[in-house]
C-alpha positions as CSV (number, residue, x, y, z in Angstrom):
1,X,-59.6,-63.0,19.8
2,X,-61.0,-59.7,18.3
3,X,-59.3,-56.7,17.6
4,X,-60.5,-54.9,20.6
5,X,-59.2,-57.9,22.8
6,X,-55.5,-57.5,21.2
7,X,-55.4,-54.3,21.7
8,X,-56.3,-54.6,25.8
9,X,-53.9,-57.9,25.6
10,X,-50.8,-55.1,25.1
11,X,-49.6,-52.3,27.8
12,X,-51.5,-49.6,29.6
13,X,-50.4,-47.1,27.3
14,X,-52.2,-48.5,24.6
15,X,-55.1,-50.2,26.6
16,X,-56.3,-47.0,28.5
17,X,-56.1,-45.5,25.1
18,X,-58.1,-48.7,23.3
19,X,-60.6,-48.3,27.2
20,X,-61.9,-44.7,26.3
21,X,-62.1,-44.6,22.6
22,X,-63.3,-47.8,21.8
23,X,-64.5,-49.8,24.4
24,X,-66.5,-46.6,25.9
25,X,-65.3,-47.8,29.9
26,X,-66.2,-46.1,32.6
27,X,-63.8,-42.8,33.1
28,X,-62.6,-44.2,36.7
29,X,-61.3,-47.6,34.4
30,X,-59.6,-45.5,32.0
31,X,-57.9,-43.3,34.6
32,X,-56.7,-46.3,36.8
33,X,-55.3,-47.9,33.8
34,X,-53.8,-44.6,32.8
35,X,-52.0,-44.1,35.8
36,X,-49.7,-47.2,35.1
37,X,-48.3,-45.7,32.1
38,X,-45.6,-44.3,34.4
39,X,-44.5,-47.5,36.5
40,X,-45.3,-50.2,33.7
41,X,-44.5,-51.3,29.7
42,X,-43.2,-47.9,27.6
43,X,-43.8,-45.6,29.6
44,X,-41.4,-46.3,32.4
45,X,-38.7,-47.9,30.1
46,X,-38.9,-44.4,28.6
47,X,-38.5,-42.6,32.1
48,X,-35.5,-44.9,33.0
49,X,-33.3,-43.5,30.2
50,X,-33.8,-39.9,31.6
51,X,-30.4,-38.5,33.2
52,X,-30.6,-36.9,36.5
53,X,-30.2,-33.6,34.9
54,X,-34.0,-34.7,33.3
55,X,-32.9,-35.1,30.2
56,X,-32.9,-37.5,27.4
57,X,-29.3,-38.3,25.7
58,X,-28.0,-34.5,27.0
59,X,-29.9,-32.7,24.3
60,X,-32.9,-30.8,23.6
61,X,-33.3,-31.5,19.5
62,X,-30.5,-33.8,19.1
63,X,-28.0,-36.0,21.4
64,X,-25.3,-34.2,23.3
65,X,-22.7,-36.1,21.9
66,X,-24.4,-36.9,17.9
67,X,-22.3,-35.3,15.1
68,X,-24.6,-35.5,11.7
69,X,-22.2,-38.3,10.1
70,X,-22.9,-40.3,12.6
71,X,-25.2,-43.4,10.9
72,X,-28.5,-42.4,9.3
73,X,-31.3,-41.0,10.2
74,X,-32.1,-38.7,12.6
75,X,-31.5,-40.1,16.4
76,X,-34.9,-40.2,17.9
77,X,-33.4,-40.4,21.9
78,X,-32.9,-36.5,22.7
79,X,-35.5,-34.5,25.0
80,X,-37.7,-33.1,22.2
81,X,-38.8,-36.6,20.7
82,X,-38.7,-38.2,24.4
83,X,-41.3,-36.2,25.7
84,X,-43.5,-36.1,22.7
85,X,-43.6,-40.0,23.2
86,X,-44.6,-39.6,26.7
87,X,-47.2,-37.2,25.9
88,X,-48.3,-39.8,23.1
89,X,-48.2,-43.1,25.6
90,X,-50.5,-40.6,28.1
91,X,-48.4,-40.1,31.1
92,X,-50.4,-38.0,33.6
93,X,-49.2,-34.9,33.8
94,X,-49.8,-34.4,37.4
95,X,-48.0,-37.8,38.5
96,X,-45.1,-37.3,40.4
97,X,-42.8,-38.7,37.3
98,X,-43.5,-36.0,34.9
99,X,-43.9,-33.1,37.5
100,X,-40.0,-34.5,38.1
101,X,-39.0,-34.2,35.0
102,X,-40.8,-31.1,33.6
103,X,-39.1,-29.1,36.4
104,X,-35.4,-30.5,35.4
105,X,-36.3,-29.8,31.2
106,X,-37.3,-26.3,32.2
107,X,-34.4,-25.4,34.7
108,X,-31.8,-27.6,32.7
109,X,-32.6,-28.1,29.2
110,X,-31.8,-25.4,26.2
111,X,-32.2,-25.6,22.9
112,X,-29.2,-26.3,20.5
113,X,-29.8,-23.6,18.6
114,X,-29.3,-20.1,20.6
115,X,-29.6,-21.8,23.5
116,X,-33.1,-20.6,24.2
117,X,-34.6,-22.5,27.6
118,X,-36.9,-25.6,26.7
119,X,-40.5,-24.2,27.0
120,X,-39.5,-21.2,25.5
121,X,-39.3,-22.7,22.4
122,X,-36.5,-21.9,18.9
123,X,-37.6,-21.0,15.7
124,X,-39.1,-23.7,13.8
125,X,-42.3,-24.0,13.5
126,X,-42.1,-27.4,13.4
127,X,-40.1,-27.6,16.5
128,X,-42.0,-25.4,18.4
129,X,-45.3,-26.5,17.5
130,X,-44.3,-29.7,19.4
131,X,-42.7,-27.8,22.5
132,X,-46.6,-25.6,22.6
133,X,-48.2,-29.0,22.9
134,X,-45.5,-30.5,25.5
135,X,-45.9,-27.1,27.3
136,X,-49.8,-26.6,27.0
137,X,-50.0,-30.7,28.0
138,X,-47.5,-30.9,31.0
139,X,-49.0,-27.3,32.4
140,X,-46.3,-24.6,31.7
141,X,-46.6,-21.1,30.4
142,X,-46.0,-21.6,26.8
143,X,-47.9,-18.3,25.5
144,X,-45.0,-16.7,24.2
145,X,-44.2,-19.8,22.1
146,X,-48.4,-20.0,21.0
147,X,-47.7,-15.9,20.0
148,X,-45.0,-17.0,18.0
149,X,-46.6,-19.3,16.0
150,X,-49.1,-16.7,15.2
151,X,-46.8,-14.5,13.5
152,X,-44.9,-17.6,11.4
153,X,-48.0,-18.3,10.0
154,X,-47.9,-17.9,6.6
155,X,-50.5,-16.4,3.5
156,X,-51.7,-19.9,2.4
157,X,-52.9,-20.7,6.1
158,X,-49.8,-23.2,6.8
159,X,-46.3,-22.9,8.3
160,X,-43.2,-24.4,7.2
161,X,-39.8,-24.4,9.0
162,X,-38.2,-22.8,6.5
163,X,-40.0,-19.3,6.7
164,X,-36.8,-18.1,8.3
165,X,-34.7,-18.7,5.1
166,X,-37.2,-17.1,2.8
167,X,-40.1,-20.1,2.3
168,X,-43.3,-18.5,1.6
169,X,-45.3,-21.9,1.2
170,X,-46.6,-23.9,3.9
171,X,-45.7,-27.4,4.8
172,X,-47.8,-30.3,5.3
173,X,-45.2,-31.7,8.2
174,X,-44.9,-28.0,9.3
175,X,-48.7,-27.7,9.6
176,X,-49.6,-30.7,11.6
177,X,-47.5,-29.7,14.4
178,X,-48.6,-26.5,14.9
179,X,-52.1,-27.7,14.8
180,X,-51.5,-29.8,17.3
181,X,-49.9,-27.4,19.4
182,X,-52.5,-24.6,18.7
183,X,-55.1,-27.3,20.2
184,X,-53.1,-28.3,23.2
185,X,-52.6,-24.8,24.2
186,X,-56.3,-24.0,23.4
187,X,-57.6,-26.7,25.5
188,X,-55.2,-25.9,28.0
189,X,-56.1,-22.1,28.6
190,X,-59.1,-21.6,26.9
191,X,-56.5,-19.9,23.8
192,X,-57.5,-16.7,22.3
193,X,-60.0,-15.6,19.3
194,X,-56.6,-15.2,17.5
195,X,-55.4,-18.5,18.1
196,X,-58.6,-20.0,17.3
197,X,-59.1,-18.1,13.8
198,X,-55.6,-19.2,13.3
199,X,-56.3,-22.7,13.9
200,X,-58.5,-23.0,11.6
201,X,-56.7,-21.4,8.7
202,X,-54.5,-24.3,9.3
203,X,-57.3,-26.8,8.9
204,X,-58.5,-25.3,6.2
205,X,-54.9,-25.7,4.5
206,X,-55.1,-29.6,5.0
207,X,-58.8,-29.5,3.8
208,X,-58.7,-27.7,0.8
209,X,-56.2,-30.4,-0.6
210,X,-57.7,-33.3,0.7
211,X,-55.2,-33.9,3.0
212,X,-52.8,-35.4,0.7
213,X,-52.9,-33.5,-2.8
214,X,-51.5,-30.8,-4.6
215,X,-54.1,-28.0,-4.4
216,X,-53.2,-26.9,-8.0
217,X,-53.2,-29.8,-10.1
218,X,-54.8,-33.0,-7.4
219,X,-51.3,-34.7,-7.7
220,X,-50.7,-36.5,-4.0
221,X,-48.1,-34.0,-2.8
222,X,-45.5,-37.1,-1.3
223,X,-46.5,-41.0,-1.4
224,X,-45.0,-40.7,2.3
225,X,-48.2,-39.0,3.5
226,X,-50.1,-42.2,2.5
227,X,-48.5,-44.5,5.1
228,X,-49.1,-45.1,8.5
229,X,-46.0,-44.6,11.0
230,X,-46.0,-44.5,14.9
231,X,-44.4,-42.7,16.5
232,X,-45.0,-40.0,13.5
233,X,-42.1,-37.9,15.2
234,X,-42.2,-34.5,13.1
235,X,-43.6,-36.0,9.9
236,X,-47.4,-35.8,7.8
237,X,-49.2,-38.5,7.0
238,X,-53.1,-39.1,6.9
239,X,-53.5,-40.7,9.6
240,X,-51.9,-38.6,11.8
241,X,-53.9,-35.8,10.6
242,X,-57.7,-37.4,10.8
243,X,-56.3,-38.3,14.3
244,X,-56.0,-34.4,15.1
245,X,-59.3,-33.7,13.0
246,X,-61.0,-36.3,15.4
247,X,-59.2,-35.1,18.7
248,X,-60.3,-31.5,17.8
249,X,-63.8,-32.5,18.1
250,X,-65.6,-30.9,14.7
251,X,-67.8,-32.7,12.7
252,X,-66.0,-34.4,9.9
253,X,-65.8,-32.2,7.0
254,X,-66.4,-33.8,3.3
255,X,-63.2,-33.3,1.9
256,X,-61.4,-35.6,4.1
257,X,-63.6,-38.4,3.1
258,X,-61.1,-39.5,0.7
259,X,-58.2,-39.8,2.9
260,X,-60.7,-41.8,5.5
261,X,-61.5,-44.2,2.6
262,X,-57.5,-44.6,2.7
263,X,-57.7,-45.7,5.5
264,X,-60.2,-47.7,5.6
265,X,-59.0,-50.0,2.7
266,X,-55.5,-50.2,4.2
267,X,-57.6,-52.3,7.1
268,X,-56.2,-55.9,6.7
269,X,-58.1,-59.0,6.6
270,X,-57.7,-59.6,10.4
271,X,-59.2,-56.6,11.6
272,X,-55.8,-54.7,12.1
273,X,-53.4,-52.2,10.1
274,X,-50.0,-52.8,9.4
275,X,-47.1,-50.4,10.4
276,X,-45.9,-49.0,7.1
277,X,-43.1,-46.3,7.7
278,X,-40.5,-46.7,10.9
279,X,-39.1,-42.9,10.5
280,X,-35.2,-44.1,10.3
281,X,-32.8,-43.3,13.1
282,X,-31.5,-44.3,16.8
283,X,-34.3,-45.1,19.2
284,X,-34.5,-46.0,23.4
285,X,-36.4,-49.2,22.1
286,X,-39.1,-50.6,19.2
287,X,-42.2,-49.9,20.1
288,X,-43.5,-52.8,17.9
289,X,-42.3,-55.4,15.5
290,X,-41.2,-53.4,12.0
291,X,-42.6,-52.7,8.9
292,X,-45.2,-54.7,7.7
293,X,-46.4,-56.2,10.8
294,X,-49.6,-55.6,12.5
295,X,-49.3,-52.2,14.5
296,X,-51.3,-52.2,17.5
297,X,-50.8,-48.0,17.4
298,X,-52.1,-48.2,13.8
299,X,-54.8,-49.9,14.6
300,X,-56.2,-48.3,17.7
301,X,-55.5,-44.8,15.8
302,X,-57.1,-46.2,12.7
303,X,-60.8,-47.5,14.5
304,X,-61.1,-44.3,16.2
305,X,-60.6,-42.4,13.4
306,X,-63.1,-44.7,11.8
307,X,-65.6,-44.9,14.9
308,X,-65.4,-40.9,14.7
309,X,-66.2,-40.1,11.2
310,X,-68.6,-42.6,10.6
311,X,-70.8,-42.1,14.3
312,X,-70.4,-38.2,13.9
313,X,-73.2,-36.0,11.7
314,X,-72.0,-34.1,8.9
């Protein structure tokens, strides 16, 4: 069995995925298998835990009923990380599942911390860099959260959810979700010359320290952003951010070619990557089989990544 064949031998969420970036099929193919990601595998075990009310565990950020002593970790089963995961798996926006559910989240759900409605985002960064992407992805009006992205930005080019308390450096886990945000909503809406230019500071944060190091002294800034976790929930690591660098659709830029050579040599002797880092805390269900195992959302991530860099001109 090759590579390619294990990954189609898996659920639609990953073969419609492993269909269009890898296997090049036909777009009808891709969109047929797509469109079981809401009655089949993760995709519908994920929409039978959401509550009438359409949310996840009675919470936005965190469970209704978590208190922060309770076990460790944070729990992964709220309304935030929920629809993240659906947007991951690549549940059709316009099937009648997530048209459900996006109108409960915006009429019922409200974030924990001034109980601002859903798509209106809080004031992380990191928070609402996610919610711009749900909101750009599942089609609502999520300019004001986009705006305020804008103005968190910070000197260096990056964000970090701790402007509000006086940070004035950017963080790597704080920057990849807004870039991914800033390129949902841009490819949702066309975005603005301002979010554009501010895209691209962000990129230019990543790039100017390889992705990984210090840019003052080279050191690799956390030996976390050197392995590979799925679902990455709000956390950095290389992977994760060649992924957005591929999906954004530039030509690869020389100063990630050391974080591709990463991840190239992390490729195992079967063809496949291993899952590295399982981001501790309560989840619906494993998407996989634990640390250390072959990690069919590694792997697909890691070839296209791969397939990208090496088939585009720089």
């Amino acid at each position: 069995m090759t590579v390619l064949d294990w990954l189609l031998d898996s659920g639609p969420a990953i073969r419609w995925q492993a269909l269009r970036d890898l296997a090049d099929a036909p777009e009808d193919v891709v969109a047929a298998e797509r469109a079981r990601v809401a009655t089949e595998g993760w995709g519908a075990r994920l929409l039978a835990q959401r509550e009438p009310d359409g949310q996840w565990a009675g919470g936005a950020y965190f469970p209704a009923a978590w208190r922060p002593s309770e076990g460790s970790g944070q729990p992964w089963t709220s309304t935030l990380p929920a629809l993240v995961l659906l947007k991951d798996l690549g549940l059709e926006p316009e099937s009648a599942a997530a048209r459900e559910t996006v109108a409960l989240v915006r009429e019922n759900c409200r974030w924990e911390h001034a109980g601002q409605r859903f798509f209106d985002g809080e004031v992380e960064p990191c928070i609402n860099g996610r919610t711009l992407a749900l909101g750009a992805y599942f089609g609502e009006d999520v300019d004001g959260t986009a705006q305020r992205l804008l103005d968190d930005q910070l000197d260096d080019g990056g964000w970090n959810c701790w402007t509000e308390h006086g940070s004035t450096r950017s963080s790597f886990h704080s920057t990849i979700n807004v870039l991914e945000g800033l390129l949902a909503h841009e490819r949702a809406t066309g975005g603005t010359p301002q979010t554009a230019a501010a895209r691209r500071r962000g990129e230019e944060y990543l790039l100017e320290r390889s992705l990984f190091r210090r840019k003052a002294t080279g050191e690799v800034v956390s030996p976390a952003y050197l392995t590979f976790a799925f679902p990455p929930r709000w956390h950095y690591d290389v992977l994760r951010a060649l992924d957005y660098f591929r999906e954004a659709g530039a030509a690869p830029d020389e100063r990630a070619a050391e974080a591709v050579e990463l991840v190239r040599g992390k490729q195992q002797p079967d063809g496949t990557w291993l899952l590295e880092n399982t981001h501790p805390g309560t989840v619906h269900f494993a998407l996989e089989d634990g640390d250390g195992r072959p990690s069919r959302w590694n792997t697909l991530r890691a070839l296209r990544v791969l397939r990208w860099y090496e088939g585009s001109p720089r």
